[in-house]
MOPAC internal coordinates of N, CA, C and O (Angstrom, degrees):
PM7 1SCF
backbone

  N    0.0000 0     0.00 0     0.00 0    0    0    0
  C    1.4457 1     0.00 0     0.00 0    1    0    0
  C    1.5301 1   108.06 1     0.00 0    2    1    0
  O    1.2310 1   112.54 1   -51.90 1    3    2    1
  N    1.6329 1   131.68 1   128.10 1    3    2    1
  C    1.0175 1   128.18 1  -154.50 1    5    3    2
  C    1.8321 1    98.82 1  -110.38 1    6    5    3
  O    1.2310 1   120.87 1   -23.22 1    7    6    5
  N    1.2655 1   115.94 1   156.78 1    7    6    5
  C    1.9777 1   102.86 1  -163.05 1    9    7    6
  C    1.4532 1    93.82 1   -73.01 1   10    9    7
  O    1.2310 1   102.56 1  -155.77 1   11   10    9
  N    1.1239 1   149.55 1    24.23 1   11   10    9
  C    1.3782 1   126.18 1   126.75 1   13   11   10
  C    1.2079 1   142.16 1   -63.56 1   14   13   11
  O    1.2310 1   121.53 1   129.43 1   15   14   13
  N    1.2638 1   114.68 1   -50.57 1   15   14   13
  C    1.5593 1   120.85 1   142.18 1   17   15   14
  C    1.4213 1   138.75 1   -14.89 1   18   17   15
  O    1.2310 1   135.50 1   113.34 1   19   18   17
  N    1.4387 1    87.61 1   -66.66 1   19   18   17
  C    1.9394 1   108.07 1   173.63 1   21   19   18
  C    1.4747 1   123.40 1   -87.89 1   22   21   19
  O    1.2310 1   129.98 1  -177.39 1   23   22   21
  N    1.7323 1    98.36 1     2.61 1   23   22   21
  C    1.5738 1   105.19 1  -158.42 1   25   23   22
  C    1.2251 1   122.06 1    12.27 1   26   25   23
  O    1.2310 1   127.50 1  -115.89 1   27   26   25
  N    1.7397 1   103.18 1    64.11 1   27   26   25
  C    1.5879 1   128.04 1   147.44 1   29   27   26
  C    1.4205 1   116.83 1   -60.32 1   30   29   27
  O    1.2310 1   114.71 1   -68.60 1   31   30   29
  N    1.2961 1   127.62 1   111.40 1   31   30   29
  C    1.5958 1    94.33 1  -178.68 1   33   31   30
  C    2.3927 1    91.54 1  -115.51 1   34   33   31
  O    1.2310 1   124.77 1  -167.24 1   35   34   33
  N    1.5579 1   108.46 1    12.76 1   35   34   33
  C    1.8401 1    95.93 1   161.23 1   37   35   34
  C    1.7725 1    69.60 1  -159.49 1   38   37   35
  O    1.2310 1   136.98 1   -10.40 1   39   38   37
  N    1.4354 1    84.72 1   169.60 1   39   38   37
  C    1.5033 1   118.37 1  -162.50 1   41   39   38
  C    1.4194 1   110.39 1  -147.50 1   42   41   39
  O    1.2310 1   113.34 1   -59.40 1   43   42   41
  N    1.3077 1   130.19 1   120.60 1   43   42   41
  C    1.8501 1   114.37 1   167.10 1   45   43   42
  C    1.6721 1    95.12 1  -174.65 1   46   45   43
  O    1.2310 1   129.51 1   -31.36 1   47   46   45
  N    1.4000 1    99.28 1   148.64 1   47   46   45
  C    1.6367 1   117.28 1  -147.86 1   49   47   46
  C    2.0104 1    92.63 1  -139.61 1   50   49   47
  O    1.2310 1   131.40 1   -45.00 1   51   50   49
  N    1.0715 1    95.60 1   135.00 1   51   50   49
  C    1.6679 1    93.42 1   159.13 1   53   51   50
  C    1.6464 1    94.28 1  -150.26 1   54   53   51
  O    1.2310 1   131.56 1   -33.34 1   55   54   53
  N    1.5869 1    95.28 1   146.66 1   55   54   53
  C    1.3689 1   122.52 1   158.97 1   57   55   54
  C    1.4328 1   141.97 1   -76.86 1   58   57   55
  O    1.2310 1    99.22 1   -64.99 1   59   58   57
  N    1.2506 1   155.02 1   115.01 1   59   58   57
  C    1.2492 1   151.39 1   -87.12 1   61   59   58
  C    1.4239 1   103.15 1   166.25 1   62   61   59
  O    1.2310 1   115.27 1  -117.78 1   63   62   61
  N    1.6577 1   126.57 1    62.22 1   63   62   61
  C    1.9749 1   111.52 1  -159.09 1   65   63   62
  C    1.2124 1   101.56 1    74.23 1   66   65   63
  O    1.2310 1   135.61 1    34.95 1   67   66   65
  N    1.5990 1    87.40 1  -145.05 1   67   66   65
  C    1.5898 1   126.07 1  -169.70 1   69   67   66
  C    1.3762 1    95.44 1   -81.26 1   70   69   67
  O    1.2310 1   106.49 1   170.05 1   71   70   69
  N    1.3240 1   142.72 1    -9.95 1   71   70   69
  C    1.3215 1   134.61 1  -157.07 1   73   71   70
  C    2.1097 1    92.27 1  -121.28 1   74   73   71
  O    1.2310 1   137.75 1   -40.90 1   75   74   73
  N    1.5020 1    83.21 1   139.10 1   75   74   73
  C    1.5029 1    97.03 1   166.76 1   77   75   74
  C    1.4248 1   114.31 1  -117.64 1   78   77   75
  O    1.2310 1   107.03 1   -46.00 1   79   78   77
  N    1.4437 1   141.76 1   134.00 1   79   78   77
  C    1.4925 1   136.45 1   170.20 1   81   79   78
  C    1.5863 1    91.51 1  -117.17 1   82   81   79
  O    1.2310 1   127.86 1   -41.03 1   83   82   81
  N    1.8068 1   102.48 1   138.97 1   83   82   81
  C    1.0383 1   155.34 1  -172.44 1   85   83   82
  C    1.8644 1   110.75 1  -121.52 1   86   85   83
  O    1.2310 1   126.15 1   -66.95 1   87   86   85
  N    1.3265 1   105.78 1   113.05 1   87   86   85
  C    1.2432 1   119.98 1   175.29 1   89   87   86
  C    1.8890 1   106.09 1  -131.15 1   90   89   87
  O    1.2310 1   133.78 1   -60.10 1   91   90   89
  N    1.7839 1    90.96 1   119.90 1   91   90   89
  C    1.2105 1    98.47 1  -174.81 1   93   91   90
  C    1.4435 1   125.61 1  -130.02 1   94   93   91
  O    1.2310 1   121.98 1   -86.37 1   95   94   93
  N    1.6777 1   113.81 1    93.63 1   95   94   93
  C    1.5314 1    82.99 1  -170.43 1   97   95   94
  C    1.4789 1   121.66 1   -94.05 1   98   97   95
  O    1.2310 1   117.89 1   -27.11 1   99   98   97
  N    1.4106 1   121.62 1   152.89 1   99   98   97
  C    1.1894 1   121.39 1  -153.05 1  101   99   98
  C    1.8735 1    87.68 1  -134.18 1  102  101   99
  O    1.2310 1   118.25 1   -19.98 1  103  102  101
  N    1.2965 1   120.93 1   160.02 1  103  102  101
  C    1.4528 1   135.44 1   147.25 1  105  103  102
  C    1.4289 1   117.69 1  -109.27 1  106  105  103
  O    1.2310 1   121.20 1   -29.45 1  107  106  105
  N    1.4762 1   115.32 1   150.55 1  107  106  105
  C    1.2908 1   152.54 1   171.94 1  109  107  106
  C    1.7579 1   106.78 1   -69.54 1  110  109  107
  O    1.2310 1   134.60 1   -47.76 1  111  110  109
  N    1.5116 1    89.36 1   132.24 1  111  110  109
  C    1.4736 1    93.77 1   167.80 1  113  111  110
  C    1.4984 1   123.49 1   -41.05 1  114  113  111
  O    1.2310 1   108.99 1   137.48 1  115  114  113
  N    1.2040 1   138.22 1   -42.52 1  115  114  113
  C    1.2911 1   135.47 1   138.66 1  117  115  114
  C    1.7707 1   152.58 1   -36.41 1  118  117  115
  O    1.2310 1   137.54 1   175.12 1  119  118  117
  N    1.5162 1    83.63 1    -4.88 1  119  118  117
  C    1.2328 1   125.82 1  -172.91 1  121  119  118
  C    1.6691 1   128.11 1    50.16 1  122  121  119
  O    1.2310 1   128.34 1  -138.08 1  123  122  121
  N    1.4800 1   101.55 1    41.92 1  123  122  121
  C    1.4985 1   125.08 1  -179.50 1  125  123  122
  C    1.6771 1    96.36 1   -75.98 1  126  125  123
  O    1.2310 1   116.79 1    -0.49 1  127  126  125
  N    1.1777 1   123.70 1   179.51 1  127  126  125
  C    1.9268 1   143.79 1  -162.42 1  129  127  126
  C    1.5023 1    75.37 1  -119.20 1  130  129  127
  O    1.2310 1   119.85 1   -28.71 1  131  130  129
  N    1.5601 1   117.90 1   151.29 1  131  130  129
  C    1.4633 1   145.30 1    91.60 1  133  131  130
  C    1.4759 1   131.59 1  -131.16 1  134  133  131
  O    1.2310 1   125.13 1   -10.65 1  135  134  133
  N    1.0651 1   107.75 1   169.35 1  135  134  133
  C    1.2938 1   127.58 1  -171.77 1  137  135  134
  C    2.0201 1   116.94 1  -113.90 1  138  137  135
  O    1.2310 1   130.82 1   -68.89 1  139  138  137
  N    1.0570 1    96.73 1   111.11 1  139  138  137
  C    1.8541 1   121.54 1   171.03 1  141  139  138
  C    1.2689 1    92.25 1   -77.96 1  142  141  139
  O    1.2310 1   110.22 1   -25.16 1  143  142  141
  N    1.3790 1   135.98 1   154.84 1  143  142  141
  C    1.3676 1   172.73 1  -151.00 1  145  143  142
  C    1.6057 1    99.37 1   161.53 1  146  145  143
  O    1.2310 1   131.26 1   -69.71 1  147  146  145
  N    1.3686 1    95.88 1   110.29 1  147  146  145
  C    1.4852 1   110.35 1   164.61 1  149  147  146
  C    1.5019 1   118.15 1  -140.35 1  150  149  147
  O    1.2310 1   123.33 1   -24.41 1  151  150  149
  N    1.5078 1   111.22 1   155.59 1  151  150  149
  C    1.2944 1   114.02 1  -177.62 1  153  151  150
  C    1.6544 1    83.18 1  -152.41 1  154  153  151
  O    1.2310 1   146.78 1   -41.93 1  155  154  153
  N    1.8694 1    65.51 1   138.07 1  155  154  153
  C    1.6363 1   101.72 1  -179.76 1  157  155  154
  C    1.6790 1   120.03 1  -118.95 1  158  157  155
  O    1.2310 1   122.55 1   -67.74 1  159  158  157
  N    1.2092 1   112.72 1   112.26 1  159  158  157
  C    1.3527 1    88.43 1   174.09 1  161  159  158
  C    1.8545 1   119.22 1  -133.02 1  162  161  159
  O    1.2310 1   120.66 1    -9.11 1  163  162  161
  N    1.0454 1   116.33 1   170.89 1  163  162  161
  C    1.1229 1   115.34 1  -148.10 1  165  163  162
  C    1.6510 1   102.22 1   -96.88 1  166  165  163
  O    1.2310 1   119.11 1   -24.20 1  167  166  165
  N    1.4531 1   119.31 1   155.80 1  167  166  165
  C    1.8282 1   123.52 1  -169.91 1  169  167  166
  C    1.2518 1    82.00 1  -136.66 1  170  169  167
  O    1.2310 1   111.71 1   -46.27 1  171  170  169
  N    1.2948 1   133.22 1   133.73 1  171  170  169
  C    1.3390 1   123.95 1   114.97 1  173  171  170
  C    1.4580 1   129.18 1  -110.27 1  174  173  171
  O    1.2310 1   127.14 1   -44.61 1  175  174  173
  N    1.4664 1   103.86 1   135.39 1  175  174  173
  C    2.2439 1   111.25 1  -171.56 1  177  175  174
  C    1.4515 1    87.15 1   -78.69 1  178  177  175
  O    1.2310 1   129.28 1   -64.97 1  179  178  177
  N    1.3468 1    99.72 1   115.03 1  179  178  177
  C    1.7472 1   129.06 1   160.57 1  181  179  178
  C    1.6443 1   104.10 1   -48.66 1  182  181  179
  O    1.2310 1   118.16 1   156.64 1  183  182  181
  N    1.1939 1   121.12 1   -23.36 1  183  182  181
  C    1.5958 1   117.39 1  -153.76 1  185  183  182
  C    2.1277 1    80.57 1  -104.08 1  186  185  183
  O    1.2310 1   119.44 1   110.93 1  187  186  185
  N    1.2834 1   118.68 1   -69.07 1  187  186  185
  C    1.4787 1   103.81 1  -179.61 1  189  187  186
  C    1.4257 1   123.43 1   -99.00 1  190  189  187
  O    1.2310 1   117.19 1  -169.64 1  191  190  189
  N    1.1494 1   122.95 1    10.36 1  191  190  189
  C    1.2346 1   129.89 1   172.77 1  193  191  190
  C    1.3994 1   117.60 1    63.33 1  194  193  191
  O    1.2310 1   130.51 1  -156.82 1  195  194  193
  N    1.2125 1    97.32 1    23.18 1  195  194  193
  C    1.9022 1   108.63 1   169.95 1  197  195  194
  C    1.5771 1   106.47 1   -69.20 1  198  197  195
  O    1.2310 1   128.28 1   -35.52 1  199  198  197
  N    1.2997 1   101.65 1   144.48 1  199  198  197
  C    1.9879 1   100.35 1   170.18 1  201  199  198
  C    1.2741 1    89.64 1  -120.13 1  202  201  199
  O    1.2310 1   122.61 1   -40.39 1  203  202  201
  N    1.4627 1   112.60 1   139.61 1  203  202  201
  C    1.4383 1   147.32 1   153.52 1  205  203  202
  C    1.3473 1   126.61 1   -84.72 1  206  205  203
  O    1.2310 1   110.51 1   -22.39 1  207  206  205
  N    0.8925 1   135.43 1   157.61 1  207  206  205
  C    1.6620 1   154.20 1   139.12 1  209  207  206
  C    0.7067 1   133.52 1   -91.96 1  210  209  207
  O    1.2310 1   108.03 1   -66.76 1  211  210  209
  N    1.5554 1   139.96 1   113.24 1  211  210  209
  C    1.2605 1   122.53 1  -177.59 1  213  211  210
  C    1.9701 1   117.92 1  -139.60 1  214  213  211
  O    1.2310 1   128.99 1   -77.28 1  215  214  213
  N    1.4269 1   100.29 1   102.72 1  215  214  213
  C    1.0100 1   110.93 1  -146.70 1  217  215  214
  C    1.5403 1   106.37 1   -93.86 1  218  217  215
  O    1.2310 1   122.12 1    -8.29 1  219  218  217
  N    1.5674 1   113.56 1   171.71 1  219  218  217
  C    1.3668 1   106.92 1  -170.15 1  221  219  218
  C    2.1217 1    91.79 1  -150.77 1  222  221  219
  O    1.2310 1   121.85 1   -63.69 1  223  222  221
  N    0.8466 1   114.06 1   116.31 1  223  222  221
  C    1.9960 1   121.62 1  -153.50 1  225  223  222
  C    2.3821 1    70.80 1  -116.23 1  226  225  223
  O    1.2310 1   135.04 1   -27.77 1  227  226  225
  N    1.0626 1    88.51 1   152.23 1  227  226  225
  C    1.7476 1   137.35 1   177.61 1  229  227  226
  C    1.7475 1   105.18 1  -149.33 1  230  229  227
  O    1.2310 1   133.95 1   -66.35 1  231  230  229
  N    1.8434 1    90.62 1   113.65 1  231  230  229
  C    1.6151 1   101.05 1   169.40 1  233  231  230
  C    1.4082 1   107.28 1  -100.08 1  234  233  231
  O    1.2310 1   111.47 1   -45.54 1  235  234  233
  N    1.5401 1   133.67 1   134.46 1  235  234  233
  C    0.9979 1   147.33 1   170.24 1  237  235  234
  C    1.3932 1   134.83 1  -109.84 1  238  237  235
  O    1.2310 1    99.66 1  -125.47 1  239  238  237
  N    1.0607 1   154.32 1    54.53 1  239  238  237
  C    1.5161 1   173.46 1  -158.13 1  241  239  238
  C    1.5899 1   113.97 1   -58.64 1  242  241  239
  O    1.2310 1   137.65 1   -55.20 1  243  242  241
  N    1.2755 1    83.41 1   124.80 1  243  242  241
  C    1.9493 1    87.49 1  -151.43 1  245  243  242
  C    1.6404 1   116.26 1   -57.31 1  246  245  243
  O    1.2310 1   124.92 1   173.68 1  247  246  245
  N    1.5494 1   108.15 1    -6.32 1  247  246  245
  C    1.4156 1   114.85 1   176.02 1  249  247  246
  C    1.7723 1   115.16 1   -81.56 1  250  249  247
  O    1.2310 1   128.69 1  -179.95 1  251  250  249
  N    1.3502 1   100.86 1     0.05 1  251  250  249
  C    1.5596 1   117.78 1   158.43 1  253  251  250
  C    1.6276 1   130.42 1  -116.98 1  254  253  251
  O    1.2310 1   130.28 1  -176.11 1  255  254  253
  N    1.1265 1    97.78 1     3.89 1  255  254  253
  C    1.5152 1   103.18 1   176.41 1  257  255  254
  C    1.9898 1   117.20 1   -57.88 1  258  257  255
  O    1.2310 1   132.63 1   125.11 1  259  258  257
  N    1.4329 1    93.21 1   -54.89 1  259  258  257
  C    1.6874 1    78.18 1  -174.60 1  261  259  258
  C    1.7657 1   111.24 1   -68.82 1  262  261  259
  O    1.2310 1   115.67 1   145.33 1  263  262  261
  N    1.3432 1   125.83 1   -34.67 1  263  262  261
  C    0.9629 1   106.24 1   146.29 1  265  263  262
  C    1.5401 1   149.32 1   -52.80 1  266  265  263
  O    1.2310 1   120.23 1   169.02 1  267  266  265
  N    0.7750 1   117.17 1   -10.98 1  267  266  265
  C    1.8805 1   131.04 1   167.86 1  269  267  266
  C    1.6553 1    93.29 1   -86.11 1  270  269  267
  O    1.2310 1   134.35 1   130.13 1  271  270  269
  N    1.2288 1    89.85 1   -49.87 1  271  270  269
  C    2.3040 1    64.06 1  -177.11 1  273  271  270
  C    1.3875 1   123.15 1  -103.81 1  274  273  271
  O    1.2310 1   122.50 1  -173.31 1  275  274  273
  N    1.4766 1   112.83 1     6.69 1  275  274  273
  C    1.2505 1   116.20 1   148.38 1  277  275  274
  C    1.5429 1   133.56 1   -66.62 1  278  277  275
  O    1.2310 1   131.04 1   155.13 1  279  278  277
  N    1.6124 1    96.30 1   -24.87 1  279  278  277
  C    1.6447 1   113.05 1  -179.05 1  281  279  278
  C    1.7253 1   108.47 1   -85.03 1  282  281  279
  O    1.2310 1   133.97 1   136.58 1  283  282  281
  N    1.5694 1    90.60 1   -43.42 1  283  282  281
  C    1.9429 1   106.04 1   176.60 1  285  283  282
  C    2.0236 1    98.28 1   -44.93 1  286  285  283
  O    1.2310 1   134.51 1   109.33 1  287  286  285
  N    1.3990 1    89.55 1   -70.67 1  287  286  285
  C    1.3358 1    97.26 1  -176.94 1  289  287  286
  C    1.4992 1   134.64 1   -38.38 1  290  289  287
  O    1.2310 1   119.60 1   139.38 1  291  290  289
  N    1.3181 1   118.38 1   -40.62 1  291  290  289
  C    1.5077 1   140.26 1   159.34 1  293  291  290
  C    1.5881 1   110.31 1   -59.56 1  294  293  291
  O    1.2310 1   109.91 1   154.67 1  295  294  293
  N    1.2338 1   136.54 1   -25.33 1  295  294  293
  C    1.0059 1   156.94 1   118.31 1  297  295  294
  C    1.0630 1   122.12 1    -2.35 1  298  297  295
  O    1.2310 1   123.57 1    95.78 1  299  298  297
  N    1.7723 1   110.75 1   -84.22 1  299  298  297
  C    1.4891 1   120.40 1  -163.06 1  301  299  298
  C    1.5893 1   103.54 1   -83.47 1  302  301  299
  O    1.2310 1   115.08 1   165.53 1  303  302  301
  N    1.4198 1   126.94 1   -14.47 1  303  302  301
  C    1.2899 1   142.08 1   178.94 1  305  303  302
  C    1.5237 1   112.02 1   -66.17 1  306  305  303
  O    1.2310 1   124.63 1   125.38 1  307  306  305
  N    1.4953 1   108.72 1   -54.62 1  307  306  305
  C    1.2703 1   126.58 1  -160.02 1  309  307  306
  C    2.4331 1    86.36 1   -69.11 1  310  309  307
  O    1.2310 1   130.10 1   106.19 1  311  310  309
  N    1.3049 1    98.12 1   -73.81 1  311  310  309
  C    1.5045 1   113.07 1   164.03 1  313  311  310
  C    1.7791 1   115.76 1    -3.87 1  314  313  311
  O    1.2310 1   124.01 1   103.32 1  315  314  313
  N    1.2243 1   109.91 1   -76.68 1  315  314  313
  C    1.3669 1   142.71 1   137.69 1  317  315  314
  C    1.6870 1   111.79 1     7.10 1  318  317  315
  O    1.2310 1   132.84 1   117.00 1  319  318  317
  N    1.6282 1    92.79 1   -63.00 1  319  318  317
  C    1.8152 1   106.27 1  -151.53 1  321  319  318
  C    1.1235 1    90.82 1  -107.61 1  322  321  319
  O    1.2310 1   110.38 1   171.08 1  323  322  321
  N    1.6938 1   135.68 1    -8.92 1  323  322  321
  C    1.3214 1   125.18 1  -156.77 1  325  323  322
  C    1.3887 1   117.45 1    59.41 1  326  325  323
  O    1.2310 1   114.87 1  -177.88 1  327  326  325
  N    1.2178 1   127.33 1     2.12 1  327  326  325
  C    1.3257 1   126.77 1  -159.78 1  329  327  326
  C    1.4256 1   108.35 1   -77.97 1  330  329  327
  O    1.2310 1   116.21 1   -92.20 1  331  330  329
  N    2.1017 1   124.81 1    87.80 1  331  330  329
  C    1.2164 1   106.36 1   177.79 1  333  331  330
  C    1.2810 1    95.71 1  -133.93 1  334  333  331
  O    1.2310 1   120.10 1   180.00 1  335  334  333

């Protein structure tokens, strides 16, 4: 699917284990920002050897963005300092 389709307009993924996160920002027919956060991670059934996905998507709306990473950030700070 090419970012017209998905009206992706940035794309970027890192791997982490079995788990992949997917950050996608995309615009609205109106041409508003959000942001996809997805994580994917991988199953395989021991009994048929099928692999799964099983994913878990976070919508983010750009009228919350600096707050989401102002809060993330206070977060990774506190993390950081041990400070709990």
């Amino acid at each position: 699917m090419d970012n017209h389709e998905n009206n992706a307009v940035f794309s970027s993924s890192f791997k982490a284990g079995r788990r992949t996160y997917f950050f996608d920002l995309k615009k609205t027919r109106t041409e508003d920002f959000f942001l996809t956060i997805t994580e994917s991670k991988k199953h395989t059934d021991f009994d048929t050897g099928d692999v799964k996905f099983e994913k878990h998507r976070i919508f983010l709306y750009d009228e919350d963005f600096e707050n989401f990473v102002n809060t993330l950030n206070a977060v990774l700070e506190k993390t950081k300092r041990n400070d709990f």
